[in-house]
N, C-alpha and C positions, 0 to 999 in steps of 0.2 A: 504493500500500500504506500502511495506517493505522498506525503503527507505537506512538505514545503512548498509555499507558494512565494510569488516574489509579485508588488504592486509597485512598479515605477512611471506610469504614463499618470502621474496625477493633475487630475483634469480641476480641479478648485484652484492651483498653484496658477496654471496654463487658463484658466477662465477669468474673468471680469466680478470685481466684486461691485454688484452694483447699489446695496441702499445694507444699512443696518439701524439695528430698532434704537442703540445706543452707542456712542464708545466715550472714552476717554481722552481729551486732548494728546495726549502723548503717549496712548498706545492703541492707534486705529483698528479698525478688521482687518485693512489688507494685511495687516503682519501675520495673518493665517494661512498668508500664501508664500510666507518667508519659511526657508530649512531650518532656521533657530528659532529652537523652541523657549530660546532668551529673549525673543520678541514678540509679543502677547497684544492679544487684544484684551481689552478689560472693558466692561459697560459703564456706562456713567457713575460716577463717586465724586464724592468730596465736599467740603462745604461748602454751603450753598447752590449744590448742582440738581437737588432733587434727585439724585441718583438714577437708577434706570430710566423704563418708560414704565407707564401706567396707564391703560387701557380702560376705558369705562365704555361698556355698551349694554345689549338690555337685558344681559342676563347679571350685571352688578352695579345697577346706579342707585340703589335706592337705598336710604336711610330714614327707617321709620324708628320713631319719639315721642317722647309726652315731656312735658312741662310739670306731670304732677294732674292733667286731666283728659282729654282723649289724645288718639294718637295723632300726630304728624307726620309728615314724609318729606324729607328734602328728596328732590330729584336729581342726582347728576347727571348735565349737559352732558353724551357721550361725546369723547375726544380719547385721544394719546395725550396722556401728561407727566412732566415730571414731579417727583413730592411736592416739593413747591407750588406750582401751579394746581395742583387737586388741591390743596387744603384751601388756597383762595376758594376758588369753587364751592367747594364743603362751605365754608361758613357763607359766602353768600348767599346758600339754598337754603342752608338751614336758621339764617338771619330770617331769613324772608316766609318760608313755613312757621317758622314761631315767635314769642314775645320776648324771648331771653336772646343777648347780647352774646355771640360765640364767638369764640377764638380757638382755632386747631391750626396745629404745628408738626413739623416732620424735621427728625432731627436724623442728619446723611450716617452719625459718625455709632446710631445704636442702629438706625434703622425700623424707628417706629414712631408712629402717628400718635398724637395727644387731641383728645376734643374736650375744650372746656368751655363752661357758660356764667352769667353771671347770676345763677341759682343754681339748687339741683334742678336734675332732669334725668331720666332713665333710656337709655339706649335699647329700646326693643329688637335684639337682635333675634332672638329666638321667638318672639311669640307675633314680632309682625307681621299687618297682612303681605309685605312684600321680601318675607326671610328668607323665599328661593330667589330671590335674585337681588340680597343684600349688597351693599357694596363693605360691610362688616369683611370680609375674607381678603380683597386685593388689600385693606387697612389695616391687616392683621389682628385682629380681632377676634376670640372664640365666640364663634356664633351658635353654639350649641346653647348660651347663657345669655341672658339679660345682663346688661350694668345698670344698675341703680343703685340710689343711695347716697349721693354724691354729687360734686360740680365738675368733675373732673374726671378724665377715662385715657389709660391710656394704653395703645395693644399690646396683646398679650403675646407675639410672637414680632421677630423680625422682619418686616415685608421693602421686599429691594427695587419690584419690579410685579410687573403679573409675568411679563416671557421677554426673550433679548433676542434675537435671530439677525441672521447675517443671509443676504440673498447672492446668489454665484449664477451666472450667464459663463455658460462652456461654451458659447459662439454656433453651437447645432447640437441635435438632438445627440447624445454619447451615451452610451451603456456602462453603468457600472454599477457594481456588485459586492465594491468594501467601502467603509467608511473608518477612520481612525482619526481620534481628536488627541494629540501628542501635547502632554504639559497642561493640564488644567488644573481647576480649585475646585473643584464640583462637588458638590456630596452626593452620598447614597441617599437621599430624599428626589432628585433632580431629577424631572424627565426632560430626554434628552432624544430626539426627534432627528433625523432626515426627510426631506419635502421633495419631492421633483413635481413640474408642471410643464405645459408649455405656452405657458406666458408668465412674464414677468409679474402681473398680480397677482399670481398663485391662486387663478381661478379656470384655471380648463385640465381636463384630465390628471387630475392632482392625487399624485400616491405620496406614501408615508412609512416610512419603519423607524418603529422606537429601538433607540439603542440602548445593551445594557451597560447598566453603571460599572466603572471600574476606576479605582483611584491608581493618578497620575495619567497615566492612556488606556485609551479605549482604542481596541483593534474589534473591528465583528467584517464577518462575513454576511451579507444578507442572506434570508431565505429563496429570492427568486432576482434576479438582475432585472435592471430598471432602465429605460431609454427615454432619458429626459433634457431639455438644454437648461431649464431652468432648476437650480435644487438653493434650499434652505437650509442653512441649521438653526435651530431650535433649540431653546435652553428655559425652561423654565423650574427655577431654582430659587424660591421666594425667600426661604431664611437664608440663604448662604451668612454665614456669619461672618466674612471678609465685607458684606455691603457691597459688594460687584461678585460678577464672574468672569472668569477670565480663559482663556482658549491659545494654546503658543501655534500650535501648526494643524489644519485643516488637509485629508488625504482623499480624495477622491476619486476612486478609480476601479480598475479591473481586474480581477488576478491572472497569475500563467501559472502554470504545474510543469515542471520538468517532468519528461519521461521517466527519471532514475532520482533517487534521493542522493544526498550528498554521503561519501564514504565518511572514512575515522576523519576525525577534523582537531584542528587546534583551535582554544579561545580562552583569552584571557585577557585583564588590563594592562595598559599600556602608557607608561608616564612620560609625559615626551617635556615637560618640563625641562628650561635649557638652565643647565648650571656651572659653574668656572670653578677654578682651583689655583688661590692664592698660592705666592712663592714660600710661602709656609707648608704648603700641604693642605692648608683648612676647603673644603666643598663650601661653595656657598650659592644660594639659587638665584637667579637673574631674573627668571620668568618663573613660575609657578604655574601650571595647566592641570585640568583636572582629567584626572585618569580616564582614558577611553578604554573602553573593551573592542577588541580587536576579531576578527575571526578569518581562519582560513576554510574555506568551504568545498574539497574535490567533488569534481561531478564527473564519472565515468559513461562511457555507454550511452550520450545523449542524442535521439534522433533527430530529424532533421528540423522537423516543427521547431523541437524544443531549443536550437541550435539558432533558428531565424528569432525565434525571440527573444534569446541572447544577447545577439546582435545587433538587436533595435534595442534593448536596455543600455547597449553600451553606448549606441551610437547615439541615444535620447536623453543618457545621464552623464555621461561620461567620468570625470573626477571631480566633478562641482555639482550637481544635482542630487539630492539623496533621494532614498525609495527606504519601503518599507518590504523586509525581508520576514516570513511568519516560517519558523521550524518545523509547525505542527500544528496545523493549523484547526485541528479538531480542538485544541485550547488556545486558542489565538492572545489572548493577554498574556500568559504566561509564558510564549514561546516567541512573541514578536516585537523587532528592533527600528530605528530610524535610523537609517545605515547610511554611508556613502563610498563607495569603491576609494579606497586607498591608492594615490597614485593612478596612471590610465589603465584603464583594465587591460587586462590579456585579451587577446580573442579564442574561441576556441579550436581546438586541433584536432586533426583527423587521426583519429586511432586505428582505422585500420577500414578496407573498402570492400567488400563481400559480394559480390554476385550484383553490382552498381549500386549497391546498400552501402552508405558511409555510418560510421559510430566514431563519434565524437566527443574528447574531454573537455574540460575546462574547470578551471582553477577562481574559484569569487573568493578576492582580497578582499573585505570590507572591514570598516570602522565605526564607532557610532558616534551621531552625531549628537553634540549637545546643545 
């Protein structure tokens, strides 16, 4: 069983990043088309940024209230907004449905909203007529419970965002089959989505696979291959407790299967930090680099398929391009790297020519990149 796959034509790096739902001034989306994963997209933070986006439509605009006699409803205008600009909102609707004087607040650096008034007043989250489409949830809020009791509420969990997604134009419709998000902050709460469409609003023939969580990268293979030009990523990750989420490198693409798995191999770290030696004797470091893992990979016995494809990896990545190399791919987190051929690759060589049958080696130098 052939279990190694190799994904180098990454179609997100090679496509157009065209709209995201947020970022931060000095770490855009496109750095998720960057090979270092020391270059990061992060969604809006910081003070006074309002942090992400925040989405209000008609399944969470409503906040229903009492004053201490029947209920009220402020309505949220539906829009995208950031903290900031919803709490304006909020207290204009809720100024405006009731007699009390409110003031609510979104603070970037906890990540949660405060609604306060100049009396009590009780938050009907749970028993209002409109608690299926509260907007108690995108404000962090348990809305399994009323607040009452009180002038002042303030949520019960961290909310960053309602979702943060990044939209990718591959230039025509492409097929692909992996997805790997290299370098994140994500947690195990976060659903974490691929979109393809073919239109840029992400309204005509629009498929979808959730990916599973896994801390640091995510490598999955999908269940079925997708031909789409338009695709998404999708991140909705409302407590992260960083207040952003952040993504280093974006992989999109197709896998290849060698005919023959790779022989006995060598792998291990590699310290290429440059260091000199005083006329004393003393070692002392000049540059400091942080240890790569190295690997030498034989492939014996490879047909000819396996041999063009090869040779389009080399000739598509060469020594500057990285790919994503999975050992085994039936555990693809545990077995898969962000590599780059060390040096210009070899090409492969004719092992021997049989009845116009070629079989062919070749040797993959690779390094990982960081």
């Amino acid at each position: 069983m052939q279990t190694i796959r190799f994904i180098y034509k990454n179609q997100w790096r090679a496509g157009t990043v065209l709209t995201q739902s947020s970022e931060h001034a000095q770490f855009p989306a496109d750095n998720t088309q960057d090979d270092l994963t020391t270059l990061a997209w992060k969604s809006r933070h910081g003070s006074g940024s309002g942090n992400g986006q925040f989405v209000i439509g008609a399944t969470n605009k409503y906040i229903d209230f009492d004053e201490g006699g029947a209920e009220l409803t402020a309505t949220i205008t539906p829009a995208t907004y950031t903290g900031q600009s919803l709490v304006t909102e909020i207290k204009t609707r809720m100024d405006a449905a009731g007699a009390l004087t409110y003031t609510v607040t979104y603070v970037e650096s906890t990540g949660k909203f405060t609604i306060a008034a100049s009396g009590n007043f009780t938050l009907r989250w749970q028993s209002g007529t409109n608690t299926a489409n509260t907007a108690g949830v995108p404000l962090g809020f348990n809305v399994a419970a009323n607040d009452t009791g009180t002038d002042t509420y303030t949520g019960d969990y961290i909310s960053i965002h309602t979702s943060e997604s990044i939209d990718n134009d591959a230039g025509s419709a492409l097929e692909y089959d992996t997805v790997a998000i290299i370098g994140h902050n994500l947690t195990a709460t976060a659903v974490i989505k691929i979109y393809g469409a073919d239109d840029d609003a992400f309204t005509t023939n629009v498929v979808s696979d959730t990916l599973t969580y896994n801390a640091n990268n995510i490598y999955e293979f999908l269940a079925a291959a997708r031909t789409k030009r338009y695709r998404r990523i999708y991140i909705d990750d409302t407590d992260n407790p960083s207040c952003y989420v952040q993504i280093g490198v974006i992989v999109l693409g197709k896998y290849f299967t060698p005919n023959r798995n790779f022989g006995p191999f060598s792998e291990g770290e590699i310290d290429e930090s440059e260091t000199e030696t005083s006329p004393s004797g003393a070692v002392f470091t000049v540059s400091e680099q942080d240890k790569k893992i190295n690997w030498e990979l034989p492939f014996t016995g490879l047909n000819a398929v396996a041999v063009a494809e090869v040779r389009l990896m080399i000739a598509n990545n060469g020594a500057t391009k990285a790919l994503v190399i999975c050992k085994d791919y039936t555990a693809a987190n545990a077995n898969s790297y962000w590599v780059k051929f060390k040096g210009s690759p070899e090409p492969p060589e004719c092992q021997h020519l049989a009845d116009n049958v070629a079989y062919w080696n070749w040797s993959a130098s690779l390094e990982e990149v960081l």
